[in-house]
Phi, psi and omega in degrees: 000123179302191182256014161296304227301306233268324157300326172280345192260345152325290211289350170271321170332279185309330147276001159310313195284318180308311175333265179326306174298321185295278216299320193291309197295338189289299199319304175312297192291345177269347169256343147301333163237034164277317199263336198290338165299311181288337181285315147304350171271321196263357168062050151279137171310150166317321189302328196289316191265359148314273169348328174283320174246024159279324174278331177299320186322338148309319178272001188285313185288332197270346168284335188260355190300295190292298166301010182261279176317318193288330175289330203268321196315306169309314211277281174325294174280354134328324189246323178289321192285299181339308199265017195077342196283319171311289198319293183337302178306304164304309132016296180288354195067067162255132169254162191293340162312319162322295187303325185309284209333314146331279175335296194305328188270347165255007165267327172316312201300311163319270186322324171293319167318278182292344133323332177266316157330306176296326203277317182243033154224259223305322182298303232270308180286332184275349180259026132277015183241342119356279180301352178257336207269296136003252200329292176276318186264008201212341164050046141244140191274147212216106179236128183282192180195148175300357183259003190052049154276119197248131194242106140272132177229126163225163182327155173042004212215102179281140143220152164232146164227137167284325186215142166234136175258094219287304189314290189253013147088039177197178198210145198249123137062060176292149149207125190244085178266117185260127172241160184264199175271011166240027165052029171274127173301145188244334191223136170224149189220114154235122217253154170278330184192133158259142153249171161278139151186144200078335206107045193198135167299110209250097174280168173221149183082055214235141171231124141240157205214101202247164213235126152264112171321322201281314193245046151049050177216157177276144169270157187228112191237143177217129213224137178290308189214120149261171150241143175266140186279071166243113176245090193222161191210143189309338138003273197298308185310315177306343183282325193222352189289082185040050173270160223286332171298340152310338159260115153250206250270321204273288169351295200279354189258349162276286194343317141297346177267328187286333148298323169291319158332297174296352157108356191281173185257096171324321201310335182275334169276329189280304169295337160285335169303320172280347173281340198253001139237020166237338185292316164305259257298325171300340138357307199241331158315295209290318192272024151287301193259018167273315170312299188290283149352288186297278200271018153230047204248163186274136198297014178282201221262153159082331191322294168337273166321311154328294173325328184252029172250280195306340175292306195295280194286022174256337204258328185266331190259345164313310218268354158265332172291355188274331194266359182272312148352291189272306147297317151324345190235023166240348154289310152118035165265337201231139172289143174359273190336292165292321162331296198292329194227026167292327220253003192259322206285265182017297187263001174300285191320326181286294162300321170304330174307302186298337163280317186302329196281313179307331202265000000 
């Protein structure tokens, strides 16, 4: 490996790393003192919550990872164009294809990284830090099943749902057992489907079945539509309901056959499913317009900065047309497939552009 290859891939290292230590700790200490209130309201040891955002940080890293290569990509060429060290090199017939290459063999590397990362670390820590956030801070007992049947317990209160649909916000196949303080059931409510809405739970299709004190026997009511006394919120679901940071690839690809089996609606799994290999590919996206980006921005005064202005927002707008994307295809306008890679193919076309224009 020549001594370019081997000083650029030094010198990215090393602001990767600066990079990577800045963005976890502001994301962490900001999210600590978003939450820390709730963990003191409920008189958790300090250690537990440590422990709660020590377990998010994997995933922390594998979402900043691709702006983390692209801020140190910048940076790096940034500073060689700064000093002049680009023109030298061209000068010399070293062309930016040359230079890429380094870049390119550490965005492959990355983009594996954070693919393996996501796959054998983050389901195991984010659903206990999930479980922590639930269980100890939020004090609901919560037990899911690979067919996705769902056991909620709150005060007075059993609940089981066969199914929840993260997209539209509703839950299939309710049964609501209400209980007193000698754990007698008094009331049972069973719904064919709820939805949210306004904040409040609407079941439809509902038999409910209430305990008459006097003569101990249940009445039987049957309702088109209630709202329900639940106080659980898609929120919450979203914290334990299968999620997909929770799965990796092979989980989440039985998981879908076994809800679509059961007749239930997939499309929201499917598209994560496909997210879960174009998303590391931003990697190698991100350090093509980092590349591009850097060396061809003018080496005067400010030059830097710009760069890493025009970088940060070439990094915002990926990541909202990639999440823009990913909602179309959880409406279930755009197919799975193209949802997850539409927004990779794009800013691809886009960085090979910005390198041929650099060159």
């Amino acid at each position: 490996m020549s001594i370019i290859n081997n000083y650029l891939i030094k010198e990215i290292f090393k602001f990767f790393g600066i990079v990577l230590v800045m963005v976890v700790g502001i994301y962490v200490a900001v999210d600590f003192f978003e939450k820390i209130d709730n963990f003191m309201r409920v008189e958790l040891p300090f250690s537990k919550a440590v422990e709660f955002f020590i377990f998010k940080i994997p995933f922390i890293i594998t979402q900043i990872t691709p702006v983390g290569i692209l801020l140190s990509v910048l940076v790096v060429f940034g500073l060689m164009n700064k000093n002049n060290e680009i023109v030298a090199l061209k000068s010399s017939g070293i062309s930016i294809f040359y230079l890429f290459k380094p870049v390119l063999v550490l965005g492959i590397f990355f983009s594996i990284a954070v693919f393996i990362l996501s796959e054998g670390i983050v389901p195991v820590t984010m659903s206990k830090a999930n479980r922590i956030w639930l269980a100890d801070v939020k004090k609901k007992t919560i037990v899911t099943t690979r067919k996705e049947n769902i056991w909620i317990r709150e005060k007075g209160l059993i609940a089981h749902i066969n199914f929840y649909n993260q997209a539209e916000q509703t839950i299939v196949g309710v049964a609501l057992n209400y209980f007193d303080n000698n754990f007698k059931v008094i009331k049972r409510v069973d719904a064919r489907k709820g939805i949210f809405k306004q904040g409040k739970w609407v079941l439809h299709g509902v038999m409910e079945q209430t305990l008459e004190k006097k003569s101990g026997e249940y009445q039987v009511k049957l309702h088109d539509k209630i709202v329900a006394v639940f106080d659980f919120l898609p929120e919450d679901f979203q914290k334990v309901i299968k999620k997909t940071e929770e799965m990796n690839f092979n989980e989440l690809y039985g998981f879908i056959n076994k809800i679509e089996t059961e007749g239930y609606d997939a499309t929201p799994y499917r598209v994560d499913l496909w997210a879960k290999i174009a998303f590391p590919f931003a990697c190698i996206i991100m350090c093509m317009v980092g590349t591009g980006i850097a060396v061809s921005v003018n080496s005067g005064r400010g030059g830097l900065t710009v760069g890493i202005a025009l970088g940060i927002g070439a990094a915002f707008l990926y990541w909202i047309f990639y999440s823009f994307c990913l909602s179309l295809g959880y409406g279930e306008m755009l197919p799975p497939f193209f949802a997850a890679w539409i927004a990779n193919l794009v800013f691809f076309c886009f960085g090979a552009l910005m390198l041929m224009y650099a060159e």
